[in-house]
PDB file of N, CA, C and O in Angstrom:
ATOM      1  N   UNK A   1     -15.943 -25.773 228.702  1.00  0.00           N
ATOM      2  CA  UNK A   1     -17.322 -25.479 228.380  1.00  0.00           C
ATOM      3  C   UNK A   1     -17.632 -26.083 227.019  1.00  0.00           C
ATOM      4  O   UNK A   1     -16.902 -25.913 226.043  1.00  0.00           O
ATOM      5  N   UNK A   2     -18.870 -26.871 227.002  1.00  0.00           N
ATOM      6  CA  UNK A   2     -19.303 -27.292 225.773  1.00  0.00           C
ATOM      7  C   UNK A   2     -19.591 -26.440 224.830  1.00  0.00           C
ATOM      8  O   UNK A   2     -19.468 -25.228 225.004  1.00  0.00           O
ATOM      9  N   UNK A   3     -20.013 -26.972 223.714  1.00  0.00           N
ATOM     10  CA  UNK A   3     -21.013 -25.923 222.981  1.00  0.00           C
ATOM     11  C   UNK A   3     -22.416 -25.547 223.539  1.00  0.00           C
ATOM     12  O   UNK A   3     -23.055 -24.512 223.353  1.00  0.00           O
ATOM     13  N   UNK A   4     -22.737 -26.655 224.275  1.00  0.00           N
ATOM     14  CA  UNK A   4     -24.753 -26.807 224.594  1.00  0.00           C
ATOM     15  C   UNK A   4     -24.430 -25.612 225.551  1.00  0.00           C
ATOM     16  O   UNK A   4     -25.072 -24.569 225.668  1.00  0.00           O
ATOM     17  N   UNK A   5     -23.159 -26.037 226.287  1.00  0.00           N
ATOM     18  CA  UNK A   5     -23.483 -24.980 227.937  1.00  0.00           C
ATOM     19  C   UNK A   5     -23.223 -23.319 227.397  1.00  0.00           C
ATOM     20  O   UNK A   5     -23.773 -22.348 227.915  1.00  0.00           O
ATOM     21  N   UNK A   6     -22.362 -23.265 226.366  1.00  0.00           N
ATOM     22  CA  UNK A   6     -21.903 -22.011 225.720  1.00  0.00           C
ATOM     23  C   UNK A   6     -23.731 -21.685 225.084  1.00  0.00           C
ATOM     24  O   UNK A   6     -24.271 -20.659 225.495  1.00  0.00           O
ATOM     25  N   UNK A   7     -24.350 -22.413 224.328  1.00  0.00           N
ATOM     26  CA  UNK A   7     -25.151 -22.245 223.928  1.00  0.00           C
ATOM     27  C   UNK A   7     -26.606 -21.455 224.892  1.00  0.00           C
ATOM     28  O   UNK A   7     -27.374 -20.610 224.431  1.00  0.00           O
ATOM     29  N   UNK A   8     -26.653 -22.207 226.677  1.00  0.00           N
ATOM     30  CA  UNK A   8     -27.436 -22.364 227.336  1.00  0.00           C
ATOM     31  C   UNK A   8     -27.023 -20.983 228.209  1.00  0.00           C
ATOM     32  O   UNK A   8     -27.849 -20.334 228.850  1.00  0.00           O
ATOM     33  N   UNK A   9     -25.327 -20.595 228.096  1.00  0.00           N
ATOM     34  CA  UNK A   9     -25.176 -19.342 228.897  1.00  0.00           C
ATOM     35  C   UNK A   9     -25.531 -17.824 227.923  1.00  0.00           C
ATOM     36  O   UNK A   9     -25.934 -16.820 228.511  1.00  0.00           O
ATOM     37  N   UNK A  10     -25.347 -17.829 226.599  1.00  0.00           N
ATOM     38  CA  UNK A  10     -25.917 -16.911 225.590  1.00  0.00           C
ATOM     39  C   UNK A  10     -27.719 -16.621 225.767  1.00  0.00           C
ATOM     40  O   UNK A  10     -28.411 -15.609 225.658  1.00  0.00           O
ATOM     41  N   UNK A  11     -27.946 -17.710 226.010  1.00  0.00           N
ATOM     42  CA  UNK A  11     -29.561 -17.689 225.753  1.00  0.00           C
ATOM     43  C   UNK A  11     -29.786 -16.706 227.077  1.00  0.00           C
ATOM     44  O   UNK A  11     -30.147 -15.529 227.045  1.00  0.00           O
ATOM     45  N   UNK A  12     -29.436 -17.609 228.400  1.00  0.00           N
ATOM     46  CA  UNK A  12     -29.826 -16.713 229.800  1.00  0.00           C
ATOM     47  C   UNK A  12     -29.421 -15.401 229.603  1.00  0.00           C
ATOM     48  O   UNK A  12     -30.185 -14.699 230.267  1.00  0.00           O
ATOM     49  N   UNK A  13     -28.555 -14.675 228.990  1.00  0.00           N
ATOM     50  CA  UNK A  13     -27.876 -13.381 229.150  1.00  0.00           C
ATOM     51  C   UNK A  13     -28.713 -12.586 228.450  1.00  0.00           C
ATOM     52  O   UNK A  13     -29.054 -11.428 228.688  1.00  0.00           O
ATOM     53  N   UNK A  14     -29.144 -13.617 227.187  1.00  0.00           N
ATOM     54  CA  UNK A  14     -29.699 -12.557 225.911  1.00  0.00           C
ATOM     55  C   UNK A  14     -30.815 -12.363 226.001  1.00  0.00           C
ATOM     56  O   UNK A  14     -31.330 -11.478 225.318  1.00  0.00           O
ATOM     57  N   UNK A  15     -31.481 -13.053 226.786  1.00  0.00           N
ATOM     58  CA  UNK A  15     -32.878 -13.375 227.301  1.00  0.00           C
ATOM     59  C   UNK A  15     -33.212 -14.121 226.336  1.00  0.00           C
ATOM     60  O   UNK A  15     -34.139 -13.328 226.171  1.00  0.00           O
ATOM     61  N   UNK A  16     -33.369 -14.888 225.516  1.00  0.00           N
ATOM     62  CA  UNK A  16     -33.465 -15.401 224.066  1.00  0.00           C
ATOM     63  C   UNK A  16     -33.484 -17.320 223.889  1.00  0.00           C
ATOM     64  O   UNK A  16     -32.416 -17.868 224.164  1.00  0.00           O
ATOM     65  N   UNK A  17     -34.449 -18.066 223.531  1.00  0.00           N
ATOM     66  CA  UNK A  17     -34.599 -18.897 223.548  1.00  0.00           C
ATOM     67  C   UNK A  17     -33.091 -19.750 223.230  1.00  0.00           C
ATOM     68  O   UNK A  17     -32.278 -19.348 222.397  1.00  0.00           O
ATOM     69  N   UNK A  18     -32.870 -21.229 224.223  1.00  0.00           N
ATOM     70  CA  UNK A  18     -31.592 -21.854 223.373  1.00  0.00           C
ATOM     71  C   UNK A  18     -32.058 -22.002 221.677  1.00  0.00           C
ATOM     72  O   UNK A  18     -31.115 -22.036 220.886  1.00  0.00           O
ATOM     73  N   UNK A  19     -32.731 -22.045 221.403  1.00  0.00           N
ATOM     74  CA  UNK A  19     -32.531 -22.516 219.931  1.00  0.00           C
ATOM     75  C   UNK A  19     -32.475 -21.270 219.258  1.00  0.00           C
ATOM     76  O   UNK A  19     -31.732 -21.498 218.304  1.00  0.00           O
ATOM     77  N   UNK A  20     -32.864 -19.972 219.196  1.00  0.00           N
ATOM     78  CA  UNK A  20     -32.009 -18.494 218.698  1.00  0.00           C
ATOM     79  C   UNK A  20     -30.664 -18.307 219.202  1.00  0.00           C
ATOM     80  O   UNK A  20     -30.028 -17.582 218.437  1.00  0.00           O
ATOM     81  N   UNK A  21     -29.782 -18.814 220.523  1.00  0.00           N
ATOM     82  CA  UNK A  21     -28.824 -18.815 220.331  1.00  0.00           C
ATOM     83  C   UNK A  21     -27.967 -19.795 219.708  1.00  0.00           C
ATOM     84  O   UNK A  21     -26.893 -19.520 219.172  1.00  0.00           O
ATOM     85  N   UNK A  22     -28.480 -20.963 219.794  1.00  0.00           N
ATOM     86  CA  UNK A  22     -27.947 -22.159 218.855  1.00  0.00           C
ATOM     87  C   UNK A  22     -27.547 -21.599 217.381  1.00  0.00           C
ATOM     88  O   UNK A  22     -26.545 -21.869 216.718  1.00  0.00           O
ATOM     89  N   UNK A  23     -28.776 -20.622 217.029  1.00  0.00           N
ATOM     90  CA  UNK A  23     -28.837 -20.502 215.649  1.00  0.00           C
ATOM     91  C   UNK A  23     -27.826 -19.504 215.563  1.00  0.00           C
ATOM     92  O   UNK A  23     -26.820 -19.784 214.912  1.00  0.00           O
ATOM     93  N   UNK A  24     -27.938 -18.116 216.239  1.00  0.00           N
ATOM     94  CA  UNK A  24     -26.661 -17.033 216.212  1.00  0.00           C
ATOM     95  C   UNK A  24     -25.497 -17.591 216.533  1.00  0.00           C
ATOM     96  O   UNK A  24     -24.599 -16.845 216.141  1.00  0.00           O
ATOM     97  N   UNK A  25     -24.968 -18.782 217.189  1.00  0.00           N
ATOM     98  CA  UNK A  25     -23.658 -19.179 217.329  1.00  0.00           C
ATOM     99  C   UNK A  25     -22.867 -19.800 216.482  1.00  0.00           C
ATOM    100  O   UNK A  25     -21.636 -19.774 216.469  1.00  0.00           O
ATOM    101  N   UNK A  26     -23.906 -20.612 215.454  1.00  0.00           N
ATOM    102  CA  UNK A  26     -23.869 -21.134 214.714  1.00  0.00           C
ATOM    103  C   UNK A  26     -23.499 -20.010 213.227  1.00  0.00           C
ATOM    104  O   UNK A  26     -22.657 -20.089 212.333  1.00  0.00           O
ATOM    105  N   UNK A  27     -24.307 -19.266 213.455  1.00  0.00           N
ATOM    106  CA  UNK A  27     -24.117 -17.990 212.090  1.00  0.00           C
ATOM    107  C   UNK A  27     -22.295 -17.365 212.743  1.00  0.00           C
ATOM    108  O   UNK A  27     -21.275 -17.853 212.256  1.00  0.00           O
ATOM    109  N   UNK A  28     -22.265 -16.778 213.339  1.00  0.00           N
ATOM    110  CA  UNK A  28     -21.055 -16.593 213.940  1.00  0.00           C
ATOM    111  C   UNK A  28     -20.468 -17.796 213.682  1.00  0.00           C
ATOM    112  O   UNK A  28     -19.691 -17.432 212.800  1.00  0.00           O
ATOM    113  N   UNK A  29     -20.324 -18.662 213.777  1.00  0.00           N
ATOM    114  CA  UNK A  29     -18.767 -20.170 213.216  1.00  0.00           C
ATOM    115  C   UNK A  29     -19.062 -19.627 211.780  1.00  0.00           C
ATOM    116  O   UNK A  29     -18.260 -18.898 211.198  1.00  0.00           O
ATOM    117  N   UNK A  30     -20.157 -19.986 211.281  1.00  0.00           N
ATOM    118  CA  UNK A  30     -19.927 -19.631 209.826  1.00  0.00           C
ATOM    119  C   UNK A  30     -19.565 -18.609 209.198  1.00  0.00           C
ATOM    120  O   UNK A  30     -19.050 -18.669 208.081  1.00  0.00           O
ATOM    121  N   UNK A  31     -19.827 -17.325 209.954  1.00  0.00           N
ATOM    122  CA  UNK A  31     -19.011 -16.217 210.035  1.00  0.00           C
ATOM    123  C   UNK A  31     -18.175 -15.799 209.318  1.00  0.00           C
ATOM    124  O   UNK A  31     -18.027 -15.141 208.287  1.00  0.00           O
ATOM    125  N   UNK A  32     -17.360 -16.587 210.472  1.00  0.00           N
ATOM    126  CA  UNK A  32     -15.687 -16.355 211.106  1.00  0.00           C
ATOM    127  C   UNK A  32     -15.063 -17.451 210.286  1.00  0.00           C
ATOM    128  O   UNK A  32     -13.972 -17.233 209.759  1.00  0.00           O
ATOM    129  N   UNK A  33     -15.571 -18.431 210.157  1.00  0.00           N
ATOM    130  CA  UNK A  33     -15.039 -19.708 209.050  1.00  0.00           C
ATOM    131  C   UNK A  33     -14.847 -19.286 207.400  1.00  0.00           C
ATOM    132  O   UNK A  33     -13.898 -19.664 206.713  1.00  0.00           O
ATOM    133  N   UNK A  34     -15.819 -18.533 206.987  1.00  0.00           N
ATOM    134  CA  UNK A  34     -16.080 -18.083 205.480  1.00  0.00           C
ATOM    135  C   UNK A  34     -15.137 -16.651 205.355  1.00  0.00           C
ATOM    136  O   UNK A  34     -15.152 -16.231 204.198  1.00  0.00           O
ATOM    137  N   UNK A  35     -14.473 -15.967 206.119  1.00  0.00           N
ATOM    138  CA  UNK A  35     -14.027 -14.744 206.413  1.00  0.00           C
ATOM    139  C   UNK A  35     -12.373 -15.706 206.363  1.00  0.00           C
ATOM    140  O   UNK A  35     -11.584 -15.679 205.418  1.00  0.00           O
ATOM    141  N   UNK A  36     -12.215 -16.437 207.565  1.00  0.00           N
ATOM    142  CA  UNK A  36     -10.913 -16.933 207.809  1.00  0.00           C
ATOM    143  C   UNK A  36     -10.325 -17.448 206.003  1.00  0.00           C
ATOM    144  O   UNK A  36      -9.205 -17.221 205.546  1.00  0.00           O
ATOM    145  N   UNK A  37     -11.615 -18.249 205.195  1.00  0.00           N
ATOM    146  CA  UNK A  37     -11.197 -18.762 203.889  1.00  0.00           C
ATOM    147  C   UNK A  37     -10.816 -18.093 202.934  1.00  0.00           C
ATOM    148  O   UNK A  37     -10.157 -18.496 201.976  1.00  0.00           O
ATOM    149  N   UNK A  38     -11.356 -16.619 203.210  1.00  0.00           N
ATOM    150  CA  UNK A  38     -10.942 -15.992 202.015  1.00  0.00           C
ATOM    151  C   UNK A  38      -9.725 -15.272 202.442  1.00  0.00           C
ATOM    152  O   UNK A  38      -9.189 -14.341 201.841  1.00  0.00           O
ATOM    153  N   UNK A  39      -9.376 -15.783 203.487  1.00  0.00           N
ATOM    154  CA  UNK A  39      -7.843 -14.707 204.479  1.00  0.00           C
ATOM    155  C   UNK A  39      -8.487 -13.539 204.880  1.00  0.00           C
ATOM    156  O   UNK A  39      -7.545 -12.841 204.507  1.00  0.00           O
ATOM    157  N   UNK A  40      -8.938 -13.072 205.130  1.00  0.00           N
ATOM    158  CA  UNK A  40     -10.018 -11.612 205.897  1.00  0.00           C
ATOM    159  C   UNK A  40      -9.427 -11.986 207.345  1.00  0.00           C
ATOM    160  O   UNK A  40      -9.145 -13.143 207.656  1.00  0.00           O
ATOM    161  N   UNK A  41      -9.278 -10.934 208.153  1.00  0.00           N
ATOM    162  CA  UNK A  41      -9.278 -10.900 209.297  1.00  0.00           C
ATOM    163  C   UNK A  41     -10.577 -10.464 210.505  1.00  0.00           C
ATOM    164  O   UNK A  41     -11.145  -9.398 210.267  1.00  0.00           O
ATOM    165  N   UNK A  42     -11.001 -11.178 211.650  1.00  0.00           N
ATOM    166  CA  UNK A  42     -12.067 -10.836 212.182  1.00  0.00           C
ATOM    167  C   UNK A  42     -11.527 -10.160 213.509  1.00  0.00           C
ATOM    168  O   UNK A  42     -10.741 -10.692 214.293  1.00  0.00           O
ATOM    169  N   UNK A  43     -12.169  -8.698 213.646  1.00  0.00           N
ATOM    170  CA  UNK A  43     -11.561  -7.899 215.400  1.00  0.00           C
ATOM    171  C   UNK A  43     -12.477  -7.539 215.561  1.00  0.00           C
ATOM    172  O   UNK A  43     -13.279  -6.959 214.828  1.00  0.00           O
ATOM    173  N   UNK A  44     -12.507  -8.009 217.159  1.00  0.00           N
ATOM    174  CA  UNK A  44     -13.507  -8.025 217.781  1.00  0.00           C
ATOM    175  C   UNK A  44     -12.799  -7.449 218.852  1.00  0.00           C
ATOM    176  O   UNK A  44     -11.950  -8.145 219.408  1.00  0.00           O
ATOM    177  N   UNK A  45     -13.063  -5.941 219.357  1.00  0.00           N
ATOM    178  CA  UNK A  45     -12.562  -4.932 219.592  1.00  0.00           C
ATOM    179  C   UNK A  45     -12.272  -5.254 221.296  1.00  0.00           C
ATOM    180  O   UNK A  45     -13.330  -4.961 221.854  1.00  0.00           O
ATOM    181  N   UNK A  46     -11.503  -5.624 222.092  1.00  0.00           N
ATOM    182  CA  UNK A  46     -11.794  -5.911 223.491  1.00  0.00           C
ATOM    183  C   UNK A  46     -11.617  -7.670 223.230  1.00  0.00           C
ATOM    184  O   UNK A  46     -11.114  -8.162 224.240  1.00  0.00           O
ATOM    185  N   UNK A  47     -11.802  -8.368 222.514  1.00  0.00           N
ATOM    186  CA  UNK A  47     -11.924  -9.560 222.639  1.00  0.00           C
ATOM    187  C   UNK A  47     -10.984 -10.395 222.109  1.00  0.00           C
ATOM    188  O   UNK A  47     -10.517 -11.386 222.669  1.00  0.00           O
ATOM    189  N   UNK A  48     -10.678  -9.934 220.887  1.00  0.00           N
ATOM    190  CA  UNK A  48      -9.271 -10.444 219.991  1.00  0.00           C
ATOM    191  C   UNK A  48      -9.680 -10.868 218.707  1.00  0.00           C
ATOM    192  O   UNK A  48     -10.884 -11.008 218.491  1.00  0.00           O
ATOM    193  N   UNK A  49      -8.698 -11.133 217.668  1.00  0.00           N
ATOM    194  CA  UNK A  49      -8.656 -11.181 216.545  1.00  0.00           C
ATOM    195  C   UNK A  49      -8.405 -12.404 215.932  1.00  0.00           C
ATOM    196  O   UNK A  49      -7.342 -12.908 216.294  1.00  0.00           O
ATOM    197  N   UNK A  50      -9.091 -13.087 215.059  1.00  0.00           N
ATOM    198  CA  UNK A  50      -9.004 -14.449 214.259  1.00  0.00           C
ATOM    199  C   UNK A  50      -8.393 -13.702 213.171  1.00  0.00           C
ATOM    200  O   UNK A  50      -8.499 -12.544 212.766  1.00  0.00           O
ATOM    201  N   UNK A  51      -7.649 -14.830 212.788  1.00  0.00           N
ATOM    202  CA  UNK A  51      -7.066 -14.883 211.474  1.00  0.00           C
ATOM    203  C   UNK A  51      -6.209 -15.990 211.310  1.00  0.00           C
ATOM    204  O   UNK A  51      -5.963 -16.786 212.216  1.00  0.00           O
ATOM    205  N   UNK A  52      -5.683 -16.063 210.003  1.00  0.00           N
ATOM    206  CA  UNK A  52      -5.073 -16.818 208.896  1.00  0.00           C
ATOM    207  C   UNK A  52      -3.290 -16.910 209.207  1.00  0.00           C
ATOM    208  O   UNK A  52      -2.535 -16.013 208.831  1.00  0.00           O
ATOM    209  N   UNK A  53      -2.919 -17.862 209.776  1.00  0.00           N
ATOM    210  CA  UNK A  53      -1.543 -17.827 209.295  1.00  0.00           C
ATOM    211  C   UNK A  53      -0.999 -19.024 208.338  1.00  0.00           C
ATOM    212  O   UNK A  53      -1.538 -20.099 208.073  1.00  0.00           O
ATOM    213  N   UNK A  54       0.626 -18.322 207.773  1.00  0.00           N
ATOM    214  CA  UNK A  54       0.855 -19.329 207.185  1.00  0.00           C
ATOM    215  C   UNK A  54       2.036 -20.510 207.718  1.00  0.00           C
ATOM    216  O   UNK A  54       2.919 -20.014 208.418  1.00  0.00           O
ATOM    217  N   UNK A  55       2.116 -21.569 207.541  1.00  0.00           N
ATOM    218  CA  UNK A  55       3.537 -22.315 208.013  1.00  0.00           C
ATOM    219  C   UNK A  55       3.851 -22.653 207.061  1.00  0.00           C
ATOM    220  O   UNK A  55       3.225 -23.142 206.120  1.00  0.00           O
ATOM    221  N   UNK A  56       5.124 -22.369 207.245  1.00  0.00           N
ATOM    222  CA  UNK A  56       6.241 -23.172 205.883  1.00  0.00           C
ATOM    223  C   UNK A  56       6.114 -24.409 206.022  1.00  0.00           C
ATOM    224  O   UNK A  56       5.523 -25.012 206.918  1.00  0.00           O
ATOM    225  N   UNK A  57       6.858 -24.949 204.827  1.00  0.00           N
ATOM    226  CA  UNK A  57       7.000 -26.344 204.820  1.00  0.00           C
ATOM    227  C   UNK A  57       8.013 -26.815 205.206  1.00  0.00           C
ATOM    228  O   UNK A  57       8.988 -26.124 204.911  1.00  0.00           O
ATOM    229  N   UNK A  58       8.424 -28.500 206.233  1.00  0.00           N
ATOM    230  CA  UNK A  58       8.987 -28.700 206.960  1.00  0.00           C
ATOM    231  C   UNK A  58       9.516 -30.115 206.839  1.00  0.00           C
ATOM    232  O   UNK A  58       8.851 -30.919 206.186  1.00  0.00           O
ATOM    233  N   UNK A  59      10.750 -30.526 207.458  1.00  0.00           N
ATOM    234  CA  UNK A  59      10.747 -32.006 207.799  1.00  0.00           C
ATOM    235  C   UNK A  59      10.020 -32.149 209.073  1.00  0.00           C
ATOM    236  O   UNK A  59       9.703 -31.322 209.928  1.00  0.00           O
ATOM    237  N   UNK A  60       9.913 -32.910 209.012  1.00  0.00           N
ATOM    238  CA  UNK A  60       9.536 -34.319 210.455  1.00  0.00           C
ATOM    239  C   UNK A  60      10.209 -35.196 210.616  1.00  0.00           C
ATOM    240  O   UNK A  60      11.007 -35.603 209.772  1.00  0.00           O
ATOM    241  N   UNK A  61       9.996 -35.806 212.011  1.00  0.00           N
ATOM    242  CA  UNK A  61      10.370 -36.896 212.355  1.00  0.00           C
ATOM    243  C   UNK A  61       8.877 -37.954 212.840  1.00  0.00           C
ATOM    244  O   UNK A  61       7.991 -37.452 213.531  1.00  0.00           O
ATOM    245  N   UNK A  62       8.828 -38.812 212.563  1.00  0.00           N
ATOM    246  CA  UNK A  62       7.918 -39.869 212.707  1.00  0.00           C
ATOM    247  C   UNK A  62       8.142 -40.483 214.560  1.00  0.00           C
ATOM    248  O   UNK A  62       9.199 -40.887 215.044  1.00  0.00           O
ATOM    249  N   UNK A  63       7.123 -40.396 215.098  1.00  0.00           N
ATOM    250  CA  UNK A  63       8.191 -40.822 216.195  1.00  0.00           C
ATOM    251  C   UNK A  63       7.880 -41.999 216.562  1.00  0.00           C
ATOM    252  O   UNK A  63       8.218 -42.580 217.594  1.00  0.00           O
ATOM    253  N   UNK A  64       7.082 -42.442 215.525  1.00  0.00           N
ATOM    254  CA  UNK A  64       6.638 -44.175 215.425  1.00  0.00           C
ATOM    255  C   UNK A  64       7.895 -45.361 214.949  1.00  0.00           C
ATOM    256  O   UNK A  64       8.167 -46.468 215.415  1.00  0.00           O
ATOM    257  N   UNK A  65       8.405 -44.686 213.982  1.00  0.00           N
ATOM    258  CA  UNK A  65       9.452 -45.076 213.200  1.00  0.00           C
ATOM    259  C   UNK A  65      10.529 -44.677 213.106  1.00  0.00           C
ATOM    260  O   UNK A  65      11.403 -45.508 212.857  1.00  0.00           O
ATOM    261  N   UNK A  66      10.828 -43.553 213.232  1.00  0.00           N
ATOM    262  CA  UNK A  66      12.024 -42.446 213.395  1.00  0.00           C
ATOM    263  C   UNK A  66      12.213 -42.120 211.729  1.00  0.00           C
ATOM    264  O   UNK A  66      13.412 -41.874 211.604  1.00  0.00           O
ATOM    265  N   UNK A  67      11.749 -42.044 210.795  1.00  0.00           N
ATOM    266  CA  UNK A  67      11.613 -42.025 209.183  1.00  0.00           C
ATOM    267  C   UNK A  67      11.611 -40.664 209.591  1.00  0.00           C
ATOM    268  O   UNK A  67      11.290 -40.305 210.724  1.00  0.00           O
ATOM    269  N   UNK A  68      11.960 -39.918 208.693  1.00  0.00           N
ATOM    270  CA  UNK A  68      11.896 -38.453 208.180  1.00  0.00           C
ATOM    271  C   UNK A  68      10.280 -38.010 207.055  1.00  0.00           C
ATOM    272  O   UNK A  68      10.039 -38.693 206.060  1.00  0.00           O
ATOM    273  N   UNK A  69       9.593 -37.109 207.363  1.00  0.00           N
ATOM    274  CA  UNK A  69       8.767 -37.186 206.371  1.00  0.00           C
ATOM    275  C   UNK A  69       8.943 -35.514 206.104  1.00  0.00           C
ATOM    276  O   UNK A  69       9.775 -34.844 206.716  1.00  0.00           O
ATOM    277  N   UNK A  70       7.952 -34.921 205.014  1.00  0.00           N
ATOM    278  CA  UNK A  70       8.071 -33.900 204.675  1.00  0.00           C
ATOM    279  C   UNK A  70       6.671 -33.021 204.877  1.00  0.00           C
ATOM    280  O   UNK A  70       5.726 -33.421 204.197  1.00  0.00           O
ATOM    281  N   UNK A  71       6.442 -31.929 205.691  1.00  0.00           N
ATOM    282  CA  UNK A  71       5.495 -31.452 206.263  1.00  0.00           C
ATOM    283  C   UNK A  71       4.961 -30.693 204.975  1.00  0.00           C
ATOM    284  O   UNK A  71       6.114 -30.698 204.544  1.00  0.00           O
ATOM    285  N   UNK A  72       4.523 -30.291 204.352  1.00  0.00           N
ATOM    286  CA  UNK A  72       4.014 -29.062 203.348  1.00  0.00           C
ATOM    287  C   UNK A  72       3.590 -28.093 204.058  1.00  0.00           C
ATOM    288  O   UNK A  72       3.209 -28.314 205.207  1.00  0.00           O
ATOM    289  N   UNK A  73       3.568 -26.867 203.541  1.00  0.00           N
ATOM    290  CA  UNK A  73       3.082 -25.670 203.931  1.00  0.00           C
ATOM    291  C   UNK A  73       1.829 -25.945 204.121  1.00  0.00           C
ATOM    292  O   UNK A  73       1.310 -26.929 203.593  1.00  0.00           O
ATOM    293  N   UNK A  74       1.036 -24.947 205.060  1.00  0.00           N
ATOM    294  CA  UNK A  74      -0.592 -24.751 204.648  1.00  0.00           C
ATOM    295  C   UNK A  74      -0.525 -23.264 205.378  1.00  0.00           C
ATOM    296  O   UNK A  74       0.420 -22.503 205.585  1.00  0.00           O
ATOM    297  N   UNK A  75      -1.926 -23.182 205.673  1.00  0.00           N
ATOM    298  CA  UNK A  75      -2.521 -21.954 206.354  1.00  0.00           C
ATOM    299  C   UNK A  75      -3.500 -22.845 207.752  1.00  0.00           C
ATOM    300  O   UNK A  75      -4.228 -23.836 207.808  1.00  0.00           O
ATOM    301  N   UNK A  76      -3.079 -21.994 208.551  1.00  0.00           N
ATOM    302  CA  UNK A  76      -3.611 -22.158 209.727  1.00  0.00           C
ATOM    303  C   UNK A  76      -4.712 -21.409 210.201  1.00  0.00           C
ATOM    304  O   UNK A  76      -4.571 -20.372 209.552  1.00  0.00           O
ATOM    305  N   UNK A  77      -5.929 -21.215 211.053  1.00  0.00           N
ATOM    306  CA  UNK A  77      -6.313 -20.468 212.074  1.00  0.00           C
ATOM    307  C   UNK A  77      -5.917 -19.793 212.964  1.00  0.00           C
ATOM    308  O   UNK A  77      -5.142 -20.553 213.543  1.00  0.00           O
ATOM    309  N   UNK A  78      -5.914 -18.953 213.439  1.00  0.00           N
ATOM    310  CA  UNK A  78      -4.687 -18.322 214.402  1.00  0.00           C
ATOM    311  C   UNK A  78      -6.233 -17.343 215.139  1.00  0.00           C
ATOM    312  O   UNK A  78      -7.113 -16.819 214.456  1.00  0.00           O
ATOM    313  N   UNK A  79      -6.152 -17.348 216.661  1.00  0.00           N
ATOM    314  CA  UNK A  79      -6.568 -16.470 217.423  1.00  0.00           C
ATOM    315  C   UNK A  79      -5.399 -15.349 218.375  1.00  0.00           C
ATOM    316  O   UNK A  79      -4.423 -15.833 218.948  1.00  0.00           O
ATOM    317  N   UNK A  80      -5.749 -13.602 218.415  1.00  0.00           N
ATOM    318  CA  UNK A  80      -4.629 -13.657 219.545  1.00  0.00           C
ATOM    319  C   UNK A  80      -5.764 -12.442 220.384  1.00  0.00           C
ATOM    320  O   UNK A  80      -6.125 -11.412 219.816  1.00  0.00           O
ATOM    321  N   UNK A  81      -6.092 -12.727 221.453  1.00  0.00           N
ATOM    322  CA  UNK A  81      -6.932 -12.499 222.856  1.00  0.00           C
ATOM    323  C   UNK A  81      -6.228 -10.681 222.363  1.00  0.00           C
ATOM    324  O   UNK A  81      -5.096 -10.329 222.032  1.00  0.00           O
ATOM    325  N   UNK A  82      -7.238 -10.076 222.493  1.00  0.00           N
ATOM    326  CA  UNK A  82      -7.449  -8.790 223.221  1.00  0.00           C
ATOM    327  C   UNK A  82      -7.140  -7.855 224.409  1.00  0.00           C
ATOM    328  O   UNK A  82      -7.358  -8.461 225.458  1.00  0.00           O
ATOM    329  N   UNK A  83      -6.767  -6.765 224.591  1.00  0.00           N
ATOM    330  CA  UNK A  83      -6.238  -6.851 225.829  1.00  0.00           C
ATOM    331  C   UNK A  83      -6.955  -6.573 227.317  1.00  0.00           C
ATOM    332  O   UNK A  83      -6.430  -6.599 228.430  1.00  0.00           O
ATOM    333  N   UNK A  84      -8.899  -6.186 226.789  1.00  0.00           N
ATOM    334  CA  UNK A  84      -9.868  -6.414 227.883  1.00  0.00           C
ATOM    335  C   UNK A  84     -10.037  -7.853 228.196  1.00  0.00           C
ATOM    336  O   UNK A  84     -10.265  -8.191 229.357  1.00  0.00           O
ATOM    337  N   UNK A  85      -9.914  -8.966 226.974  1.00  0.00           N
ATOM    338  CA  UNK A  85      -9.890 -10.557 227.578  1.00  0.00           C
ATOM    339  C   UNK A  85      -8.881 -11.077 228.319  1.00  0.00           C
ATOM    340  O   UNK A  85      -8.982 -11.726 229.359  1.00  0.00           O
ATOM    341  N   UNK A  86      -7.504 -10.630 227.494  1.00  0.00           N
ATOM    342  CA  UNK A  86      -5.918 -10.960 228.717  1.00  0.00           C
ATOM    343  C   UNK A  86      -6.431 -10.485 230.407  1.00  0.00           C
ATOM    344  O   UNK A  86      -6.402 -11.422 231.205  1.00  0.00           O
ATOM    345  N   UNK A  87      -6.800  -9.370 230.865  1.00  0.00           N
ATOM    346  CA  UNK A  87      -7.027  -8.853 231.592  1.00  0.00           C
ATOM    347  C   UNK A  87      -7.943  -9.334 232.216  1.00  0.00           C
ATOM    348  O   UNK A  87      -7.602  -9.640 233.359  1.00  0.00           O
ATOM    349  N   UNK A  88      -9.237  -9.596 231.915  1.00  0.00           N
ATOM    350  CA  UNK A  88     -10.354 -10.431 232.447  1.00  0.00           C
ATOM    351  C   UNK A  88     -10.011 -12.057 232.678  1.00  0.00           C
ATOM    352  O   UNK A  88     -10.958 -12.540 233.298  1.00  0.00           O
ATOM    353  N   UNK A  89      -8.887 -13.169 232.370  1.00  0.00           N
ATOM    354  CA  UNK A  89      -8.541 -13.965 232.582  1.00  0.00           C
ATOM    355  C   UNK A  89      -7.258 -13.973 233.438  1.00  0.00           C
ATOM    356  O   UNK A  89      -7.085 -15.019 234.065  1.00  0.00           O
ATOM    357  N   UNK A  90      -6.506 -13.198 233.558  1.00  0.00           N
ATOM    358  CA  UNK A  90      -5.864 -12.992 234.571  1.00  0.00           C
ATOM    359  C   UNK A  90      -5.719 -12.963 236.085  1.00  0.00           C
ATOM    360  O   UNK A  90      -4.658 -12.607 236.597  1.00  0.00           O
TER     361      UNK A  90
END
């Protein structure tokens, strides 16, 4: 599913023009994006939880070259599904 069609199935449900859901989907990324930056966690009760993980830092292998490189740590995005969504995709 795109964004437009994600966009076009919100509107029919909500009764609500596409361009008010364009705009609420849009507030929601920014949300969940400005929440994820400061490490905050988002639960969405039935649906699942965004958040922040971290990965260590790592070797690699190049598999262009076979060279060794060195991964650095960062922080990731991390989603994990709910257990009314596990259930509803099942």
């Amino acid at each position: 599913m795109t964004k437009a069609q994600l966009v076009e199935s919100i509107a029919k449900k909500a009764k609500i023009s596409k361009k008010a859901a364009g705009i609420a989907l849009d507030a929601f990324v920014e949300a969940v994006t400005a929440a994820l930056k400061k490490g905050d966690r988002i639960t969405l009760v039935g649906f699942g939880t965004f958040m922040v993980a971290k990965r260590k830092a790592r070797t690699a292998k190049n598999p262009k070259t076979g060279e060794m490189i060195k991964v650095p740590a960062k922080r990731v995005p991390k989603f994990k599904a709910g257990r009314e969504l596990k259930a509803a995709v099942k």
